[in-house]
N, CA, C and O atoms as CSV, one atom per row, in Angstrom:
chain,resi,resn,atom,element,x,y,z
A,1,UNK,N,N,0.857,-1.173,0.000
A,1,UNK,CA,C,0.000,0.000,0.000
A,1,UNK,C,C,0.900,1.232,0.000
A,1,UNK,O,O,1.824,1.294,0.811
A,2,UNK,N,N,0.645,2.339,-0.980
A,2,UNK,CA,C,0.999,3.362,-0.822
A,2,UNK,C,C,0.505,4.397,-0.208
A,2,UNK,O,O,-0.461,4.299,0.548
A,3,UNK,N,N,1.096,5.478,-0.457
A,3,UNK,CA,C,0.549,6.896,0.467
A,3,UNK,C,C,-0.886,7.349,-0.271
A,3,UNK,O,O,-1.725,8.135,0.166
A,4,UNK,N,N,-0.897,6.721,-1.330
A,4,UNK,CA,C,-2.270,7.127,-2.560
A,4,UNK,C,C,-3.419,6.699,-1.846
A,4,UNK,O,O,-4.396,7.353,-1.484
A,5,UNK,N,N,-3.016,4.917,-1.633
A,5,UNK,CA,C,-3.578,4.230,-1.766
A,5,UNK,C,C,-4.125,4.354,0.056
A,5,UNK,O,O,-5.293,4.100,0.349
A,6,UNK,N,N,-3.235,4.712,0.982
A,6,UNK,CA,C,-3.889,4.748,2.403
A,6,UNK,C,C,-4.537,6.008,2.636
A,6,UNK,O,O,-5.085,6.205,3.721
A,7,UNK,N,N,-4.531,7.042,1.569
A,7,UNK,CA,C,-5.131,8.161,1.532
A,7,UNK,C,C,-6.652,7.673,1.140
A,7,UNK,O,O,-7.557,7.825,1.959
A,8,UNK,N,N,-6.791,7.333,0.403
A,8,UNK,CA,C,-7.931,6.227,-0.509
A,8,UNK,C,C,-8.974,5.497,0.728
A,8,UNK,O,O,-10.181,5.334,0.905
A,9,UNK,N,N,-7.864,5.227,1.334
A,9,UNK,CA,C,-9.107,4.615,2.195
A,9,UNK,C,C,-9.192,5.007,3.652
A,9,UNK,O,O,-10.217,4.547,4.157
A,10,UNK,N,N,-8.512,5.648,4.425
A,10,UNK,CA,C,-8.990,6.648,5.150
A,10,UNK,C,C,-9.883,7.350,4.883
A,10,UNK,O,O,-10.552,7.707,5.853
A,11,UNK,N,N,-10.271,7.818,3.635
A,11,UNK,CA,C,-11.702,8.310,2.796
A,11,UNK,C,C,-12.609,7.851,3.201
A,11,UNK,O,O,-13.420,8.433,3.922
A,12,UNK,N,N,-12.691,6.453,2.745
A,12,UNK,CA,C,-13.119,5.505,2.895
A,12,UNK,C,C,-14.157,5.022,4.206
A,12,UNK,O,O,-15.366,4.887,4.397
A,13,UNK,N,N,-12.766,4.841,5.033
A,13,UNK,CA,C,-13.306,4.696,7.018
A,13,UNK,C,C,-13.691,5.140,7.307
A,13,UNK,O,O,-14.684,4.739,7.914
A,14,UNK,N,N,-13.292,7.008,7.218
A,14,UNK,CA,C,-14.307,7.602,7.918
A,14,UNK,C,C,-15.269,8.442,7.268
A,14,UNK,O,O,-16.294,8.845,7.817
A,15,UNK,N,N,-14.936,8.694,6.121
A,15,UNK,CA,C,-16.102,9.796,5.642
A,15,UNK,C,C,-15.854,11.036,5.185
A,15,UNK,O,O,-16.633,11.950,4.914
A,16,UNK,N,N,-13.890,10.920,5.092
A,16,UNK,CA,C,-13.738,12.353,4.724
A,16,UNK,C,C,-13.661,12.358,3.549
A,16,UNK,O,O,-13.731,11.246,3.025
A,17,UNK,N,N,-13.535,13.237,2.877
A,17,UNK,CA,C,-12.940,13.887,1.802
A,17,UNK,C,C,-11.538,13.636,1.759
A,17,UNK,O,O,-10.765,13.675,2.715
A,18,UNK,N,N,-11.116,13.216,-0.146
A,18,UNK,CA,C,-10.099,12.415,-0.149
A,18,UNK,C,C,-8.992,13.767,0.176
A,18,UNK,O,O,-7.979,13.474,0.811
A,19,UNK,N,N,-9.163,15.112,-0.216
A,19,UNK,CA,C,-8.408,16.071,0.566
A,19,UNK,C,C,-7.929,16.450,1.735
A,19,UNK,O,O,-6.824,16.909,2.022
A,20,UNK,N,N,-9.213,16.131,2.638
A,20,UNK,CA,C,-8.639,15.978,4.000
A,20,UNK,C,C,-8.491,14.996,4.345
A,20,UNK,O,O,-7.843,15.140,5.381
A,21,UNK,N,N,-8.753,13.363,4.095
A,21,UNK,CA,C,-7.630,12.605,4.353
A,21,UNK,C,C,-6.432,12.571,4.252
A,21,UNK,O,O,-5.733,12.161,5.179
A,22,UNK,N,N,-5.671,13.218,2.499
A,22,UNK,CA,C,-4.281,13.576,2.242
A,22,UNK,C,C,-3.489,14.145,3.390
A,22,UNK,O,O,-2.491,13.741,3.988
A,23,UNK,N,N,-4.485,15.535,3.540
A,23,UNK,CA,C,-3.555,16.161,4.923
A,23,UNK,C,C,-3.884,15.884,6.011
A,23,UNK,O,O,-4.073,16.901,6.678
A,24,UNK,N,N,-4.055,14.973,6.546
A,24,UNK,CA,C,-4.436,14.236,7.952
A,24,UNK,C,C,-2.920,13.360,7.610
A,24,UNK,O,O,-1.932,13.506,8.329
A,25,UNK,N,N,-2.936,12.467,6.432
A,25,UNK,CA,C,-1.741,11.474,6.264
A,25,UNK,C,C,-0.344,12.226,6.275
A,25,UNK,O,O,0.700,11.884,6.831
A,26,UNK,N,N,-0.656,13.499,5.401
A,26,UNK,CA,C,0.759,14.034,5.348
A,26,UNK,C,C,1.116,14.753,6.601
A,26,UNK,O,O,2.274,15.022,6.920
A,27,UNK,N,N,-0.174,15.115,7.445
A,27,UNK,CA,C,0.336,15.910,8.975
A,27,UNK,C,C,0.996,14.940,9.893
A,27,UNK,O,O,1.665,15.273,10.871
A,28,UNK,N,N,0.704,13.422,9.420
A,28,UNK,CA,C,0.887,12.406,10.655
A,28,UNK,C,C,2.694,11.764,10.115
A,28,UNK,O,O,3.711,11.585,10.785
A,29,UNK,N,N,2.421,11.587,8.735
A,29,UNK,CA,C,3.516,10.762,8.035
A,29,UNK,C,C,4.555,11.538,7.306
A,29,UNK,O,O,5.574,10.875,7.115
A,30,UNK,N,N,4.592,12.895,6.791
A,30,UNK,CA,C,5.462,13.749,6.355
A,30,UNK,C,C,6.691,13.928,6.689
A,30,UNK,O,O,6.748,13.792,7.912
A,31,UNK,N,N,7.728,14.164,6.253
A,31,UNK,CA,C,9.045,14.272,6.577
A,31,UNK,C,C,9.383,15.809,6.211
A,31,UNK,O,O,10.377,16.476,6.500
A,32,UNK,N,N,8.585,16.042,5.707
A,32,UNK,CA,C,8.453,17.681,5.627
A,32,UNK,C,C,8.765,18.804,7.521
A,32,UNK,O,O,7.958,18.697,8.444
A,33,UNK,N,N,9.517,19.343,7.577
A,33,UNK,CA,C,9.994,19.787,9.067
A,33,UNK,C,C,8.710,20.398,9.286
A,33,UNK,O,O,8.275,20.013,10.371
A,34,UNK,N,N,7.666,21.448,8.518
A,34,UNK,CA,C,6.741,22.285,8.954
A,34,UNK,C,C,5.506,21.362,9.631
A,34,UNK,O,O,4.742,21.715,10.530
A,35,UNK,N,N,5.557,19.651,8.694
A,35,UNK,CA,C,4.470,18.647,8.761
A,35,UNK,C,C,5.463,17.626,9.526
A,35,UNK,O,O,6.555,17.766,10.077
A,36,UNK,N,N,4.665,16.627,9.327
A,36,UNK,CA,C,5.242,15.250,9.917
A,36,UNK,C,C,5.749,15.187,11.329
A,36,UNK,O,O,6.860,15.285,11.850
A,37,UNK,N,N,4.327,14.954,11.823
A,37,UNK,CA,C,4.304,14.953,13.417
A,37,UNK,C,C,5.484,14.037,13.961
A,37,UNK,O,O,6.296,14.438,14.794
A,38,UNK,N,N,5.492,12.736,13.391
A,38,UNK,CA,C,6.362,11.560,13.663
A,38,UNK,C,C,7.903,11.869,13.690
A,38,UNK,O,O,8.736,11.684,14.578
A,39,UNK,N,N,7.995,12.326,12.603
A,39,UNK,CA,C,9.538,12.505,12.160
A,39,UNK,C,C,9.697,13.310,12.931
A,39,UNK,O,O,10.522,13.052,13.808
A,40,UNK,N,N,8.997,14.642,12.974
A,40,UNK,CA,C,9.620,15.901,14.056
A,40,UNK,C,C,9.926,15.440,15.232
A,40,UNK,O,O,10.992,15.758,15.758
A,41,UNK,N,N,8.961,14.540,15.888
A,41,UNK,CA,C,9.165,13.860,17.309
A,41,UNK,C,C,10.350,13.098,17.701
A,41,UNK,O,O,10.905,12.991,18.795
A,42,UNK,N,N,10.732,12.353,16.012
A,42,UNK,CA,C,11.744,11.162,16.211
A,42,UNK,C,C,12.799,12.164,15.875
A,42,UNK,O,O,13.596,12.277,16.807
A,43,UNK,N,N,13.036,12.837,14.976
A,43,UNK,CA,C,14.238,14.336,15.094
A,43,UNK,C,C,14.762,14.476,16.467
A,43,UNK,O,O,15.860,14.198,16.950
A,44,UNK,N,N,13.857,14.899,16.888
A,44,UNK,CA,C,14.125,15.317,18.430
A,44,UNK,C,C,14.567,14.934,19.305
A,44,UNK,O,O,14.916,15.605,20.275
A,45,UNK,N,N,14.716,13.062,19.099
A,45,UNK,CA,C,14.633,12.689,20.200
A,45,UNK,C,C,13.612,11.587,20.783
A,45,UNK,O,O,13.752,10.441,21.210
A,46,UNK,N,N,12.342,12.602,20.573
A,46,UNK,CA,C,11.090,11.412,21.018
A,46,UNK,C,C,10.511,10.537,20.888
A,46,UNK,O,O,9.666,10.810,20.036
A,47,UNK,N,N,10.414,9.665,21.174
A,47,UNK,CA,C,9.766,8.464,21.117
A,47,UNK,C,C,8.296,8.859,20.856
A,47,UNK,O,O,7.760,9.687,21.592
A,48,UNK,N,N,7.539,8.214,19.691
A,48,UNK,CA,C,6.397,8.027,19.341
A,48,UNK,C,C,5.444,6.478,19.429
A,48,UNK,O,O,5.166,5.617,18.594
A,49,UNK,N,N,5.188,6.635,20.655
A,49,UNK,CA,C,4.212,5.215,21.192
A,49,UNK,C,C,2.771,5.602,20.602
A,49,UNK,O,O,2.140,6.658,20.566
A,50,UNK,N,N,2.437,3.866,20.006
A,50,UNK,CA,C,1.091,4.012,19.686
A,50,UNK,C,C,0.113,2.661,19.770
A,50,UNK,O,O,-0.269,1.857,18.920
A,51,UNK,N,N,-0.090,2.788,21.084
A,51,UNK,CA,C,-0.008,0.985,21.564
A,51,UNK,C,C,-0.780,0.376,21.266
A,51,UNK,O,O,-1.968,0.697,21.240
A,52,UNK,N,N,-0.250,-0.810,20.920
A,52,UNK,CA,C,-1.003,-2.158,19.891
A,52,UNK,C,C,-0.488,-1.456,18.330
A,52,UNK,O,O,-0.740,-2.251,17.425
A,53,UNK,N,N,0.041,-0.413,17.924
A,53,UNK,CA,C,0.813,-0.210,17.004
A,53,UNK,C,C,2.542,-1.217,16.781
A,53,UNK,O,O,3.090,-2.117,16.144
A,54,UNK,N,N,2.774,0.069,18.137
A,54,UNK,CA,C,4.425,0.171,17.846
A,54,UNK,C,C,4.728,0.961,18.029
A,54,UNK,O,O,3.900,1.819,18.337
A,55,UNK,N,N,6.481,1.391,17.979
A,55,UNK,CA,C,7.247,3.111,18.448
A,55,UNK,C,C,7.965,3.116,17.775
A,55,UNK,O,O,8.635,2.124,17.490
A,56,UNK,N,N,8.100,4.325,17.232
A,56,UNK,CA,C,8.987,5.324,16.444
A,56,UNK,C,C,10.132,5.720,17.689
A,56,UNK,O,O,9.865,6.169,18.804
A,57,UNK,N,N,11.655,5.362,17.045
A,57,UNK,CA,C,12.689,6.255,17.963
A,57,UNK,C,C,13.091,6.427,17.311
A,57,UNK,O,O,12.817,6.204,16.132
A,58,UNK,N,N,14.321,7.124,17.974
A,58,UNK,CA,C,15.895,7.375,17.037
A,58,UNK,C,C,17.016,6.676,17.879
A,58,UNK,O,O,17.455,7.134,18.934
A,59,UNK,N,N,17.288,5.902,17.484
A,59,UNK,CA,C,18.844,5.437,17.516
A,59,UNK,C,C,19.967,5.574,17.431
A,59,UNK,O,O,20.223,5.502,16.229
A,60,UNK,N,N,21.153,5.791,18.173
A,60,UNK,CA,C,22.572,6.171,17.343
A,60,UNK,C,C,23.669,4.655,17.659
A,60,UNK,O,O,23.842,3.843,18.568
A,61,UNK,N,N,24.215,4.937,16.267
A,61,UNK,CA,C,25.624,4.153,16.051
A,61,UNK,C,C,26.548,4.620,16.272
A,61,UNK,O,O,26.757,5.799,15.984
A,62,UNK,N,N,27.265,3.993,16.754
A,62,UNK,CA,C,28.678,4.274,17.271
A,62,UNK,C,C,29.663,3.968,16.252
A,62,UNK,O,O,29.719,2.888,15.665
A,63,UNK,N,N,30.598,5.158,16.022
A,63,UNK,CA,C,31.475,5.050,15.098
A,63,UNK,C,C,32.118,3.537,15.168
A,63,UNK,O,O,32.235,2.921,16.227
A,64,UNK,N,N,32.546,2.993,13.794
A,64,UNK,CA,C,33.180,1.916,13.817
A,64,UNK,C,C,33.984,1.691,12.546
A,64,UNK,O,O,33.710,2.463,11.627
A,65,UNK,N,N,35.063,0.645,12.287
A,65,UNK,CA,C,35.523,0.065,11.573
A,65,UNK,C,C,35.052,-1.021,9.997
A,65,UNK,O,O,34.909,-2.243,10.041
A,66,UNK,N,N,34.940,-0.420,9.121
A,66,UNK,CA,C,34.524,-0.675,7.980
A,66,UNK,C,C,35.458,-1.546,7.172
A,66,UNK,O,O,36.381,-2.158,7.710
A,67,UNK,N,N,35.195,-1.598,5.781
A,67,UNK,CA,C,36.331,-2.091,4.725
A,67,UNK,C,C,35.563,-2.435,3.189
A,67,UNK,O,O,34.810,-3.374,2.934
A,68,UNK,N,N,36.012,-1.387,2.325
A,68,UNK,CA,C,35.791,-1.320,1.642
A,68,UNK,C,C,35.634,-2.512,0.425
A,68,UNK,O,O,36.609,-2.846,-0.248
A,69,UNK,N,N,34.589,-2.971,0.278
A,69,UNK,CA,C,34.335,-4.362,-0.457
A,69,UNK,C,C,35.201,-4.692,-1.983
A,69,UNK,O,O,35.674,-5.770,-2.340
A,70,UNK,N,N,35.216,-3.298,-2.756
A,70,UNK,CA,C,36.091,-3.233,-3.514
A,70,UNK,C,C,37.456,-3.182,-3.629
A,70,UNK,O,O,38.033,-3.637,-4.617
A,71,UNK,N,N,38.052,-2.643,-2.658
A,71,UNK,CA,C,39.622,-2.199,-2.651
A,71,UNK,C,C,40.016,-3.220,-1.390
A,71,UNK,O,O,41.134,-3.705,-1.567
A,72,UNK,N,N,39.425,-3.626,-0.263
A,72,UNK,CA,C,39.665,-4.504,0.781
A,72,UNK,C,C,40.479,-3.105,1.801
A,72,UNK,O,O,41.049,-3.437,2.841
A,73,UNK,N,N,40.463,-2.102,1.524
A,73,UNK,CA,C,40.951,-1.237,2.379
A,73,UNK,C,C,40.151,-1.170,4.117
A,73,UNK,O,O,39.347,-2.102,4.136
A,74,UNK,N,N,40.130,-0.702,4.968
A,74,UNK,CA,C,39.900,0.009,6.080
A,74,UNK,C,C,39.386,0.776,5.906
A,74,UNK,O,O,39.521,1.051,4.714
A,75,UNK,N,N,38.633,1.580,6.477
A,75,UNK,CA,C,37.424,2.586,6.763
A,75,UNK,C,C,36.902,2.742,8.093
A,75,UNK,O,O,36.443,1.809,8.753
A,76,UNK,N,N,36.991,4.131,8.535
A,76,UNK,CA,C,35.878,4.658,9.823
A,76,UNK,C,C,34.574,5.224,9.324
A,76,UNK,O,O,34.230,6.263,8.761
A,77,UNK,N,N,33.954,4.072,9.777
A,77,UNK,CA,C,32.222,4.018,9.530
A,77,UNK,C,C,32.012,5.660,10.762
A,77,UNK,O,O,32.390,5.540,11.928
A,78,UNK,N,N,31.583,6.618,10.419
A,78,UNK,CA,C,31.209,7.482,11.542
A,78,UNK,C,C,30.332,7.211,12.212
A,78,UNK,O,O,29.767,6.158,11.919
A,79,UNK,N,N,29.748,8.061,13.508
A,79,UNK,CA,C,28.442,7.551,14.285
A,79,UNK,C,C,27.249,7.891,13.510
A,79,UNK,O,O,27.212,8.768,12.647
A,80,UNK,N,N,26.539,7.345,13.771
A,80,UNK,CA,C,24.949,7.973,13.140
A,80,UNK,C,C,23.909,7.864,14.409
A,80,UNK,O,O,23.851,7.302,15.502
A,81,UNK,N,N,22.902,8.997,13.361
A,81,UNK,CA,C,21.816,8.718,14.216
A,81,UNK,C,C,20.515,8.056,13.304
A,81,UNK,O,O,20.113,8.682,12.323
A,82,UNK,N,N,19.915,6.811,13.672
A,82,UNK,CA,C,19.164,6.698,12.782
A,82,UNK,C,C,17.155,6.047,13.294
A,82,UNK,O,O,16.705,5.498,14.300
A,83,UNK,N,N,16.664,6.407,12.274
A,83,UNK,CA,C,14.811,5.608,12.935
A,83,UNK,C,C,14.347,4.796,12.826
A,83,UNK,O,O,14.444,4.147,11.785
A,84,UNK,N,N,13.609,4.419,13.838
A,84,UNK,CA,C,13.819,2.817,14.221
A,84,UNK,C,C,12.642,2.646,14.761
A,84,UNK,O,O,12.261,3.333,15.709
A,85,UNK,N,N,11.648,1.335,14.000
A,85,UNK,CA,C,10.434,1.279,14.561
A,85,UNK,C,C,10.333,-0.422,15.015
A,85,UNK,O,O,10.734,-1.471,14.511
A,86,UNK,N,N,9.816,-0.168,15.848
A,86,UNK,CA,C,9.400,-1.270,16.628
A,86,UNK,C,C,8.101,-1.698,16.811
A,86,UNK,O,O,7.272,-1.186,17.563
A,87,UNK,N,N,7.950,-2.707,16.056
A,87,UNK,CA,C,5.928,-3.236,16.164
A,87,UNK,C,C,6.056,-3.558,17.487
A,87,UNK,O,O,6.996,-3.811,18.241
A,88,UNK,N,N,4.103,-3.437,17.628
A,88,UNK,CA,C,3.705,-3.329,18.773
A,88,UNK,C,C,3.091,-4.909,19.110
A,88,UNK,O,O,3.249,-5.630,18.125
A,89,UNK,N,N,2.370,-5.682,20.370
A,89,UNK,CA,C,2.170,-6.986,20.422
A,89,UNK,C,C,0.835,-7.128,19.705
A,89,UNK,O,O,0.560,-8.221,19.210
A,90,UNK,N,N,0.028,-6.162,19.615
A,90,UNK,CA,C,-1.214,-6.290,18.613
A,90,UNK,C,C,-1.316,-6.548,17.387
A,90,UNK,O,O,-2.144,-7.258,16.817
A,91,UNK,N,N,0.018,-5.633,16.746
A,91,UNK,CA,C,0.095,-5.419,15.432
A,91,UNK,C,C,1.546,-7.172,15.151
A,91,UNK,O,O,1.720,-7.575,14.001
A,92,UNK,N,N,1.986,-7.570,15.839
A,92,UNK,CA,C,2.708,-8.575,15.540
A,92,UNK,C,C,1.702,-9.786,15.801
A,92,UNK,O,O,1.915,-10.748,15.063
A,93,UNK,N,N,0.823,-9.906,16.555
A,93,UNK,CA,C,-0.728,-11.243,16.492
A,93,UNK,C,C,-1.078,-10.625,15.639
A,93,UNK,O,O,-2.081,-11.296,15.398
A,94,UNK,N,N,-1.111,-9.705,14.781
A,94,UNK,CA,C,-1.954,-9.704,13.826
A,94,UNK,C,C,-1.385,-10.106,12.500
A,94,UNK,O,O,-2.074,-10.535,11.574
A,95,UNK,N,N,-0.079,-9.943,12.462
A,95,UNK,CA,C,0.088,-10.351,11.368
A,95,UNK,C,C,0.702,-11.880,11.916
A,95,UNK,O,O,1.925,-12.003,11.843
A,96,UNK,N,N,0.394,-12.333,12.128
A,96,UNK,CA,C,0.704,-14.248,12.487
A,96,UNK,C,C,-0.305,-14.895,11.561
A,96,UNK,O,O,-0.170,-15.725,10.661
A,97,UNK,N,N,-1.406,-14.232,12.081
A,97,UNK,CA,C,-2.824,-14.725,11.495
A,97,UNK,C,C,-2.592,-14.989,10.202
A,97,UNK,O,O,-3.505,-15.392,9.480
């Protein structure tokens, strides 16, 4: 499913207009800094719980030791920070089924 396609049927569920479903999806799911409740939260720092979902964090890596697959050289992998979701126990029984 795409962003079209979950726009489509949020329509659908509740009754809106496929316009204001769009921006309901893009206020919640956007990576846009002005939109995208999620990302801004996980930017930050915050953890986004949504239980029987799952959580949105951010994670960091710790610089490390690489090697380049082509040349067989050495490499310092730098740290990162990266997002990281974790299903929830509802949404993992549900997909068993």
């Amino acid at each position: 499913m795409n962003k079209t396609e979950l726009t489509e049927q949020l329509s659908k569920k509740t009754g809106m207009t496929k316009a204001a479903a769009k921006r309901a999806v893009d206020a919640i799911f956007s990576t846009s800094p002005r939109e995208g409740i999620i990302a801004n939260a996980v930017s930050k720092g915050d953890r986004v719980q949504i239980t029987g979902f799952g959580t949105f964090e951010r994670r960091k890596r710790k610089k490390r030791m690489g090697r380049n697959p082509q040349t067989g050289a050495s490499l310092v992998i730098p740290a990162a920070k990266y997002p990281a979701f974790v299903a929830g126990k509802s949404l993992k029984d549900r997909v068993q089924k």
